[in-house]
C-alpha positions in Angstrom: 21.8 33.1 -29.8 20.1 34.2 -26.8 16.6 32.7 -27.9 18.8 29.5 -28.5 20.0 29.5 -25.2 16.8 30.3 -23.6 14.8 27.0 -25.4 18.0 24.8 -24.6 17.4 26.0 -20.8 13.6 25.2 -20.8 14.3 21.6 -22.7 16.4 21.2 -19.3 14.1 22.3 -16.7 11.2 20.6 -18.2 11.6 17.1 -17.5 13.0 17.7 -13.9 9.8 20.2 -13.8 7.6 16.6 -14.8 9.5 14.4 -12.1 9.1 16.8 -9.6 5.3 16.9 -10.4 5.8 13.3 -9.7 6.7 13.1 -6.6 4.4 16.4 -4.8 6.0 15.0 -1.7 9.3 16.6 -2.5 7.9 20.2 -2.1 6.6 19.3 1.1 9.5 18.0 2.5 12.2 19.7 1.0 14.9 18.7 3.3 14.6 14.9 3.3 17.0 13.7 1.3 15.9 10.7 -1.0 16.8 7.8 -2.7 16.3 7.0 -6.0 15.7 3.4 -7.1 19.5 2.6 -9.2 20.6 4.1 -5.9 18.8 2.4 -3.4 20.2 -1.0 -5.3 23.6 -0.2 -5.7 23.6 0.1 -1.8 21.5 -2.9 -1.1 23.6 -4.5 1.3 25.1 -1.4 2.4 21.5 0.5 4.0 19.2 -0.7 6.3 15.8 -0.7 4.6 12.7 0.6 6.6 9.4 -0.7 5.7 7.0 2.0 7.6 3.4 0.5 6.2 0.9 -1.4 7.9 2.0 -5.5 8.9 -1.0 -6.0 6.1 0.9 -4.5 3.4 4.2 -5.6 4.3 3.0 -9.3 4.8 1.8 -9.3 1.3 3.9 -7.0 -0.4 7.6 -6.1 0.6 11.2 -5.1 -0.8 13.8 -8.3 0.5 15.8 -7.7 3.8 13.5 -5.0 5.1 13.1 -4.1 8.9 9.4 -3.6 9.6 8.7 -0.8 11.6 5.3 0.6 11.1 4.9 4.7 11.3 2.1 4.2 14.0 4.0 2.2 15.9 4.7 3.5 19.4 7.5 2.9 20.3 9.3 4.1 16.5 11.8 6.4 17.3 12.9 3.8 19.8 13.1 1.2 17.5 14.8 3.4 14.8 17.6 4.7 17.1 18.2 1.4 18.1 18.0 -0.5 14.9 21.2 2.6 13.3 23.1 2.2 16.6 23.5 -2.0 16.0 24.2 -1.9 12.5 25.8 1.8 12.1 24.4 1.9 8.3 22.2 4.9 6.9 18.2 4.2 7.4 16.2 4.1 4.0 12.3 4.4 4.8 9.9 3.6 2.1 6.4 3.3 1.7 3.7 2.5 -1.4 4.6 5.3 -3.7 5.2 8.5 -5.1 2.1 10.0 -3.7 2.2 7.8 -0.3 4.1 10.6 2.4 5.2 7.9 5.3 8.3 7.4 4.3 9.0 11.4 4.3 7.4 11.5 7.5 9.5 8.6 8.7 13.0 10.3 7.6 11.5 14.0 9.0 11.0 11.8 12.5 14.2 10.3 12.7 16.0 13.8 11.7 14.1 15.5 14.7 15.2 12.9 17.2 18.7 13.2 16.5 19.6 10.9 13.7 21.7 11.5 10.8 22.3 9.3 7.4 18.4 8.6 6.8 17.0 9.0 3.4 13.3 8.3 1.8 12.8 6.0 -0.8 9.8 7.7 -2.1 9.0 5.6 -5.5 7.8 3.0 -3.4 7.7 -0.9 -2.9 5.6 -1.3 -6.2 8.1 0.0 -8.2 11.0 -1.8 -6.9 8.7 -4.9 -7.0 8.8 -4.0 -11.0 12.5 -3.0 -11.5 14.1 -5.7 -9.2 11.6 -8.3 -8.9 14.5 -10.6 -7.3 14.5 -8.6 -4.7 10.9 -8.5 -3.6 9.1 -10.6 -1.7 4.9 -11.0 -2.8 3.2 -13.4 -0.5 6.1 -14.8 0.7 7.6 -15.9 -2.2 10.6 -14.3 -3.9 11.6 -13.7 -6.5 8.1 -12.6 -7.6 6.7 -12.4 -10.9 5.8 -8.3 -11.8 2.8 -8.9 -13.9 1.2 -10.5 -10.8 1.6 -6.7 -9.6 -2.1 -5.5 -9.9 -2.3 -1.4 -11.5 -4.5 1.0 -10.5 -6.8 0.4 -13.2 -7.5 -2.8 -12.7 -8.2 -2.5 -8.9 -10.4 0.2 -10.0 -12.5 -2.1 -12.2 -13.1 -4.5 -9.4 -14.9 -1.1 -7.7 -18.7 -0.9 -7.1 -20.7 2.5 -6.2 -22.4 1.6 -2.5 -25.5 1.8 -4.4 -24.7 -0.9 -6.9 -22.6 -2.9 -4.4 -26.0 -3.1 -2.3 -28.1 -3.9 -5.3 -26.0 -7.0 -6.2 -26.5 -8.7 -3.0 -28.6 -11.4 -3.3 -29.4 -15.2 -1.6 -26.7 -16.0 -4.5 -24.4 -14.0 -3.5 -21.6 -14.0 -0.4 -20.6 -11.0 1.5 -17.5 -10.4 3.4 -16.7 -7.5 6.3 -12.4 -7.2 6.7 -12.6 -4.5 9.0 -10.6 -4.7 12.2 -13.2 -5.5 15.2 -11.8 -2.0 17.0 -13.4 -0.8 13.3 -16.0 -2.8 13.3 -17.5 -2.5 16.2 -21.4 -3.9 16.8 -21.9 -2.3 13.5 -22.7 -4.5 10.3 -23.4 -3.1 7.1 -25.3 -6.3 6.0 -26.2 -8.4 9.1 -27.3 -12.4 8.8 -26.3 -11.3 5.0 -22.2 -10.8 5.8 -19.3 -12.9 7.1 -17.2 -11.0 9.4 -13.4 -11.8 9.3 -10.2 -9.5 9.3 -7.5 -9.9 7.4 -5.0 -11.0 10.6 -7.0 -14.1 11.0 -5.0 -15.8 8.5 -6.5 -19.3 8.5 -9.9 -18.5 8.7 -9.9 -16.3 6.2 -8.3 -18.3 4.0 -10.7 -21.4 4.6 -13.3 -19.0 4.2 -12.3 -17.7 0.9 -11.5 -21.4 -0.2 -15.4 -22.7 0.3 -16.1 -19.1 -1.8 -13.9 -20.3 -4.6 -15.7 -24.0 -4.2 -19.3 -22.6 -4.0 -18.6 -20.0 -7.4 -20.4 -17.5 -5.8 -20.2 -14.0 -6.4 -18.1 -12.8 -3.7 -18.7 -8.3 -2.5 -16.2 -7.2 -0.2 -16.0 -4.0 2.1 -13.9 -2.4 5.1 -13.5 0.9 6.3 -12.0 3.1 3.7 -11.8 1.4 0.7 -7.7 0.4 1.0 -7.5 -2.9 2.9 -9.6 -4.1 -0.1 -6.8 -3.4 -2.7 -4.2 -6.0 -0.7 -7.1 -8.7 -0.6 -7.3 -8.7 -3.9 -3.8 -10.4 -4.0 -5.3 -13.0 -2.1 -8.3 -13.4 -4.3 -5.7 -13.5 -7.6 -3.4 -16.3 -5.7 -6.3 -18.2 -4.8 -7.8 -18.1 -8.7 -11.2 -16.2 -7.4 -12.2 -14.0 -10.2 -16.0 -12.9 -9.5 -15.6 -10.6 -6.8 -16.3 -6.8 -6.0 -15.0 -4.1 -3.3 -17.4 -1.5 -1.5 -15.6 1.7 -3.0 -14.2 4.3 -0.8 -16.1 1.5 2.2 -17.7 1.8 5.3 -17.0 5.4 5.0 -18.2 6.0 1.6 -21.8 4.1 2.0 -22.4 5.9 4.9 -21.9 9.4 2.8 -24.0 8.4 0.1 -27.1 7.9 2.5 -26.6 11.2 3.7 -26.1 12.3 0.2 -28.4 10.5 -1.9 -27.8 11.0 -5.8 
């Protein structure tokens, strides 16, 4: 009876064990009360959603009817206080996903400046994109259709070592920088070789990645850390571009690999 008991116990804890393992940002911030994504819908018109990512993400990828208010911003406490005190309505931060922290850190920094009802939606905008796809907003167009969503695995095929990124540039070949200039500096990775253009300068880069498409070129793109890359590619997949390749882990990661040659 008591061995019974015992097994029916551990069938219990083990898959809240496995969904805890799935979100690590739980354990860190154990007293920010969270949203699940049934939840978060049921109260759809009843929460004020918080997107806390970067205007790059959020212009490409974004749950409908959400306030933009990046982490990094400034002036975000400000903006949060006065955003719950116009509308009166508990403040639900999200982020990319179950490993992304912002929107924990979001909820921890509107607690510590006095505000109460805020709650992290820590599965993310992608899934959301996937569950309620008529409520989510890729490109600017909505509803969106979830297998445009690219996974992990593919952006990971799309990945080239610095070594082999470097090998495959050729006079046949285009190569695009999409670092920020306050990144960028007067540093080029590939200069006379590269195109320079950041992702805020919409038109250009989108007449530039037009004449790529036209020309059937090979196209090798890098920025500084290897993530503004994986919202490009959205922009690559819209525009029908197929032969392309990111700089993995970027800037950052071809520097390392001179210093550390294999």
């Amino acid at each position: 009876m008591k061995m019974t008991l015992v097994f029916s116990l551990i069938g219990c804890l083990l898959p809240m064990l496995a969904h805890a393992d799935d979100y690590p940002g739980r354990k860190t911030y154990p007293h920010i009360q969270v949203y699940e994504t049934e939840l978060l819908n049921q109260n759809f018109d009843q929460v004020d959603i918080v997107d806390v990512r970067s205007a790059l993400e959020f212009k490409t990828l974004h749950i409908n009817n959400a306030v933009h208010i990046p982490l990094n911003k400034s002036g975000f406490v400000s903006a949060i206080k006065e955003l719950q005190s116009v509308n009166q309505r508990p403040l639900v931060f999200y982020c990319n996903g179950h490993t992304c922290y912002k929107s924990y850190k979001a909820a921890r920094k509107a607690q510590n400046a006095g505000l109460k009802n805020v709650y992290a939606y820590d599965s993310g905008v992608f899934d959301w994109a996937r569950a309620h796809p008529d409520k989510a907003t890729l490109l600017g167009k909505s509803p969106i259709n979830p297998s445009q969503l690219i996974s992990k695995d593919d952006f990971k095929k799309s990945l080239l070592e610095p070594a082999e990124f470097n090998a495959r540039i050729t006079d046949n070949t285009v190569v695009l920088d999409i670092r920020e200039p306050t990144q960028r500096g007067l540093l080029e990775l590939f200069p006379y070789r590269q195109e320079s253009i950041s992702m805020d300068e919409n038109q250009k880069l989108l007449e530039f990645l037009k004449a790529v498409q036209k020309s059937g070129k090979p196209l090798l793109v890098y920025d500084e850390v290897g993530k503004q890359v994986r919202w490009l590619q959205y922009y690559l997949q819209d525009l029908g571009i197929k032969n392309y390749y990111f700089l993995k882990g970027g800037v950052k990661n071809f520097f390392k690999a001179l210093r550390n040659p294999v």
